[in-house]
C-alpha positions in Angstrom: -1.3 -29.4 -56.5 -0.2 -26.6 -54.0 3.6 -27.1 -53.2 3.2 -27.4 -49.9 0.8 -30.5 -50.4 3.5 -31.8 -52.9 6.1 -31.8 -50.1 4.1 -33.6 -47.7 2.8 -36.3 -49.6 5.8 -38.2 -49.2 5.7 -42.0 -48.7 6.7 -42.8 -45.0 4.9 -43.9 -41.8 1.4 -44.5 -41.3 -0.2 -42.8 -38.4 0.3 -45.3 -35.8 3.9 -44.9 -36.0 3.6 -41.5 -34.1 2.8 -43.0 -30.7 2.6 -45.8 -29.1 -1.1 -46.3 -29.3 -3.8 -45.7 -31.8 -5.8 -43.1 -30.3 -3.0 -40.3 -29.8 -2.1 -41.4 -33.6 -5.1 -39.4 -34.4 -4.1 -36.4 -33.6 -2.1 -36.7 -37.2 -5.6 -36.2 -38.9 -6.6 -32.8 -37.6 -2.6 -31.6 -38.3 -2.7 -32.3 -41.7 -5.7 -30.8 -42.4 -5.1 -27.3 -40.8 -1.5 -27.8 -42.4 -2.8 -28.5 -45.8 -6.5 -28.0 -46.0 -6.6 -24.0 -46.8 -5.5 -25.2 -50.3 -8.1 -27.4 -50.8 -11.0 -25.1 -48.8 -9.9 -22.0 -49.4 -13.7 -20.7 -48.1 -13.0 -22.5 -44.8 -9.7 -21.5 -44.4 -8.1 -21.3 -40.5 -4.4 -19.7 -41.2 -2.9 -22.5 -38.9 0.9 -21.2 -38.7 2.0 -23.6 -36.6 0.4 -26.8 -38.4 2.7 -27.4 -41.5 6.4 -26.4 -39.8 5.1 -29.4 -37.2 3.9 -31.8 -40.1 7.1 -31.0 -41.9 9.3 -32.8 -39.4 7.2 -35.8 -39.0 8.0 -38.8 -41.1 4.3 -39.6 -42.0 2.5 -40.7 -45.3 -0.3 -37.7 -45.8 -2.0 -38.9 -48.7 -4.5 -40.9 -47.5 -5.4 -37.6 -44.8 -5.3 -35.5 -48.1 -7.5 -37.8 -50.1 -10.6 -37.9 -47.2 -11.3 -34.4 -48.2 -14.6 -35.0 -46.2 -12.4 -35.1 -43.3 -10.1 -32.3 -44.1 -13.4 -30.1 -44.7 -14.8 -31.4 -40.9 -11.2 -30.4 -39.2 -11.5 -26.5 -40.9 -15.0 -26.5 -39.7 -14.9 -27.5 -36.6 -11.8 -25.7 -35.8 -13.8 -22.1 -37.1 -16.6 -23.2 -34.8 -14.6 -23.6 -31.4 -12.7 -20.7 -32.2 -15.4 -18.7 -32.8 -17.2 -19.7 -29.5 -13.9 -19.6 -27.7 -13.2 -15.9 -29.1 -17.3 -14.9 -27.9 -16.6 -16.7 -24.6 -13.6 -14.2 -24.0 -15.4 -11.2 -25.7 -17.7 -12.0 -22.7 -14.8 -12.3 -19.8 -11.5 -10.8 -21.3 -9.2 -12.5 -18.1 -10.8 -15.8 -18.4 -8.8 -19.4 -19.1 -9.4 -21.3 -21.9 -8.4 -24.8 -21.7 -8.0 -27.9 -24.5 -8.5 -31.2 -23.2 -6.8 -34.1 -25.6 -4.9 -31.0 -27.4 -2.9 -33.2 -29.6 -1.0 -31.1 -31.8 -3.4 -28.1 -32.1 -2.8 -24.5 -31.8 -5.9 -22.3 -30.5 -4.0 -20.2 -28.6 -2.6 -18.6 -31.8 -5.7 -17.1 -32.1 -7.1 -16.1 -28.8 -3.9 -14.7 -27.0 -5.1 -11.4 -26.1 -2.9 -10.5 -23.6 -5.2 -10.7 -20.9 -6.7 -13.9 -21.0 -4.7 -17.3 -20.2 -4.7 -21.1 -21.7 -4.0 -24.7 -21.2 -2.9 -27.1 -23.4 -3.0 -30.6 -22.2 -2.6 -34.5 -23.3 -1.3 -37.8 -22.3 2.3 -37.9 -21.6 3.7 -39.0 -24.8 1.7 -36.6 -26.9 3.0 -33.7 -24.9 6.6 -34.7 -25.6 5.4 -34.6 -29.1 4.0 -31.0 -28.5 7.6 -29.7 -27.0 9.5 -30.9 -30.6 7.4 -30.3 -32.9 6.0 -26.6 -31.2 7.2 -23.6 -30.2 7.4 -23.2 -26.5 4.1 -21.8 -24.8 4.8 -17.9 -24.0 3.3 -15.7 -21.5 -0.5 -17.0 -19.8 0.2 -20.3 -22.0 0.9 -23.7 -20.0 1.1 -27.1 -21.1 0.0 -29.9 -18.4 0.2 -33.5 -19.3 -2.9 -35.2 -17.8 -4.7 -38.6 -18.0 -9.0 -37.7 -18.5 -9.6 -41.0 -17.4 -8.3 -40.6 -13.9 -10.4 -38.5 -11.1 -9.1 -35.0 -9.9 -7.9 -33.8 -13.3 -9.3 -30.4 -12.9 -7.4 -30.1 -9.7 -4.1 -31.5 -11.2 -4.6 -28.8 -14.0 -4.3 -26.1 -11.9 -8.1 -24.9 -13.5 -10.0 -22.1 -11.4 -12.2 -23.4 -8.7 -16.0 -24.0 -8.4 -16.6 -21.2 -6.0 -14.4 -18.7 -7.9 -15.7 -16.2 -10.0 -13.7 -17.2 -13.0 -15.1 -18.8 -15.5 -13.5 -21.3 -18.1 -14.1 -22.4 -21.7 -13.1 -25.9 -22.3 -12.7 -27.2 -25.9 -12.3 -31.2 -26.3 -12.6 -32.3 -30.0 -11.3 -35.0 -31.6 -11.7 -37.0 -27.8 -14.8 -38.6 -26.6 -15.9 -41.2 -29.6 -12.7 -42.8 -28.8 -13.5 -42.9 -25.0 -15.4 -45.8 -22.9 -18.6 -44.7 -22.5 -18.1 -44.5 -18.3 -14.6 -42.4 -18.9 -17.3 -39.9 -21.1 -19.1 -39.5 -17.8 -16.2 -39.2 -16.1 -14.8 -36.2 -17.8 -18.5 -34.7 -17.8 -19.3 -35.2 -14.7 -15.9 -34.1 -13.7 -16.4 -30.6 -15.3 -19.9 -30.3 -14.0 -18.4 -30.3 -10.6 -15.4 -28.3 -10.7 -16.3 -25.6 -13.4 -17.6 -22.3 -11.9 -21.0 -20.7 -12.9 -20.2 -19.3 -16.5 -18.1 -21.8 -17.7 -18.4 -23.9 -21.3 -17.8 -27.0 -22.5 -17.0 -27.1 -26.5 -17.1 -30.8 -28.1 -17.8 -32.7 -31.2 -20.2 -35.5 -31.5 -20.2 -38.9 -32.9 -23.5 -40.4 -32.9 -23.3 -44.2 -31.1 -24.3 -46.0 -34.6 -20.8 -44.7 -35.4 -19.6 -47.1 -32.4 -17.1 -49.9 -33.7 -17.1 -48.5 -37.1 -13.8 -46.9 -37.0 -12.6 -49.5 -40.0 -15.2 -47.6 -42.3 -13.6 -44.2 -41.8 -11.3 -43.7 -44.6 -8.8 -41.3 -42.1 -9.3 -43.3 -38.8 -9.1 -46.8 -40.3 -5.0 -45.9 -41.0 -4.7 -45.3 -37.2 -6.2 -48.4 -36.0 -8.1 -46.2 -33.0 -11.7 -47.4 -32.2 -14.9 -45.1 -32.0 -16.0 -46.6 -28.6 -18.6 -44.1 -27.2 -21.5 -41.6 -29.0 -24.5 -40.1 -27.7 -28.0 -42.0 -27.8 -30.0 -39.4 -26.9 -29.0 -35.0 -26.2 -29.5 -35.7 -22.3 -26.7 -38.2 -22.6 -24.0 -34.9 -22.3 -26.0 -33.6 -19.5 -26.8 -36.9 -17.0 -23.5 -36.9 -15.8 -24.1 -34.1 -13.2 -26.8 -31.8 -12.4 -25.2 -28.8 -12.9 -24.7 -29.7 -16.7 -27.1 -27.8 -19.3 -27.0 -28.1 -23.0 -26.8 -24.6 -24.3 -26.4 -25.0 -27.7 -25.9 -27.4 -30.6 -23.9 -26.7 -34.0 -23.4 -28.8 -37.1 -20.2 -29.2 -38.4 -20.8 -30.9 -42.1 -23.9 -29.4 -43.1 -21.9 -26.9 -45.4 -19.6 -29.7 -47.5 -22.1 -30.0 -50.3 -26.5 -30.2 -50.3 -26.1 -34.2 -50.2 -24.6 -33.9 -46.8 -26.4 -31.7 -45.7 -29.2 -33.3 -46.6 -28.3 -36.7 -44.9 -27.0 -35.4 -41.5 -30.4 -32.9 -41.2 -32.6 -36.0 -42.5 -30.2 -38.4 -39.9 -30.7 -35.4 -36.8 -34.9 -36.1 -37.3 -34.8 -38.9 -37.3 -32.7 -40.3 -34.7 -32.8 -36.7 -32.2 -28.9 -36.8 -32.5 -26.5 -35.7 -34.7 -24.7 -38.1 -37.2 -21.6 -36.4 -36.5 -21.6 -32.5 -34.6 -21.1 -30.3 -31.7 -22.1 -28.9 -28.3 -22.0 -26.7 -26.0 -22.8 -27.2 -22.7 -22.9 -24.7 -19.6 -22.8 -25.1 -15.8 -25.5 -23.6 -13.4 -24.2 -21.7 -10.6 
């Protein structure tokens, strides 16, 4: 066992003991698997190297996280994937702002800082405390707003560039919306179909809706009592909240764990027209 896995793997509390409700406990998943995870999937690797000082000083059990390896391999993917469109997304406009919606206790940031671009970071209230203890301050074009989704004029409180601007912003929300009511999903589309100006994207991953008050089954979320509450029944479902939404592209996220999954989510995609378990990205029209 990598030494670093050794450490962690310490009896202590379960997930929910990080905040005072099960969703934001979530955000311990994620953590331990860019803390921890290179070990295991040293082909998916992220170089997190902010994720294991932060997991250090929380008094959490790990080995249940460690032994969903399923999970852990999700987290590196979908974090390579977000990054990767993040980093074209600024290859494309160098001065943008990149913004992540239900942040938790991630660190994109550390890898798209180029000096000319800027980022948000932003959560509930009591998960941005969490942030300010367990992270280094944000530096230069780096804030950190604490926001509820759920409530109208977000984008505003944010401080995000206006519709009629000319300055366009990627938005990454993973980890957020299968724990969401299905009208606070709309809400947070249709909220970033408005506001975004032309040019703008959307990154997020994709439970599908038979996943919907299942959350017991999942042998990472079970420990954090949260609830999957919302997943797409059909792709239009990301784009019906306003008509300025347009699905530009669709990822997979498992497909590479072994050829059984792979297998099951491609047979699961044909069948049912959406993904088991994925991501999008969706654009605005000008």
């Amino acid at each position: 066992m990598d030494q670093r896995v050794a450490r962690a793997a310490h009896p202590g509390r379960t997930a929910s003991g990080l905040a005072s409700d099960p969703v934001t406990s979530t955000l311990v998943i994620p953590l331990v698997a860019r803390a921890l995870g290179d070990s295991v999937f040293p082909g998916f690797a992220v170089g997190d190297a902010l994720a294991a000082p932060a997991l250090e000083q929380l008094d959490v059990d790990v080995g249940p996280f460690l032994r969903d390896k399923a999970s852990l391999f999700g987290v590196l993917s979908r974090t390579r994937l977000f990054r990767q469109l993040a980093f074209e997304f600024f290859d494309r406009f160098e001065q943008a702002t990149g913004a992540n919606l239900g942040c938790g206790l991630a660190s994109y940031f550390q890898w798209l800082d180029r000096g000319t671009n800027h980022w948000l970071d932003a959560d509930v209230p009591q998960v941005m405390q969490l942030r300010r203890r367990l992270l280094p301050p944000p530096g230069k074009h780096h804030r950190e707003v604490a926001v509820d989704l759920s409530t109208e004029g977000w984008w505003q409180r944010l401080g995000l560039p206006a519709r009629q601007s000319n300055k366009p912003v990627v938005v990454i929300c993973e980890g957020v919306l299968m724990y969401l009511e299905a009208r606070e999903v709309d809400h947070v589309l249709k909220e970033f179909g408005q506001n975004a100006p032309a040019g703008s994207e959307f990154l997020c991953d994709t439970l599908s809706w038979m996943a919907t008050g299942c959350a017991a089954l999942h042998p990472s979320v079970c420990h954090t009592h949260a609830q999957f509450k919302w997943g797409p029944r059909r792709m239009r479902d990301f784009t019906a909240p306003h008509p300025r939404l347009v699905l530009l592209s669709e990822h997979p996220i498992m497909e590479a764990y072994d050829f059984s999954t792979a297998l099951a989510f491609a047979s699961f995609r044909a069948l049912w027209g959406v993904p088991l378990y994925g991501a999008v990205r969706l654009g605005v029209r000008g």
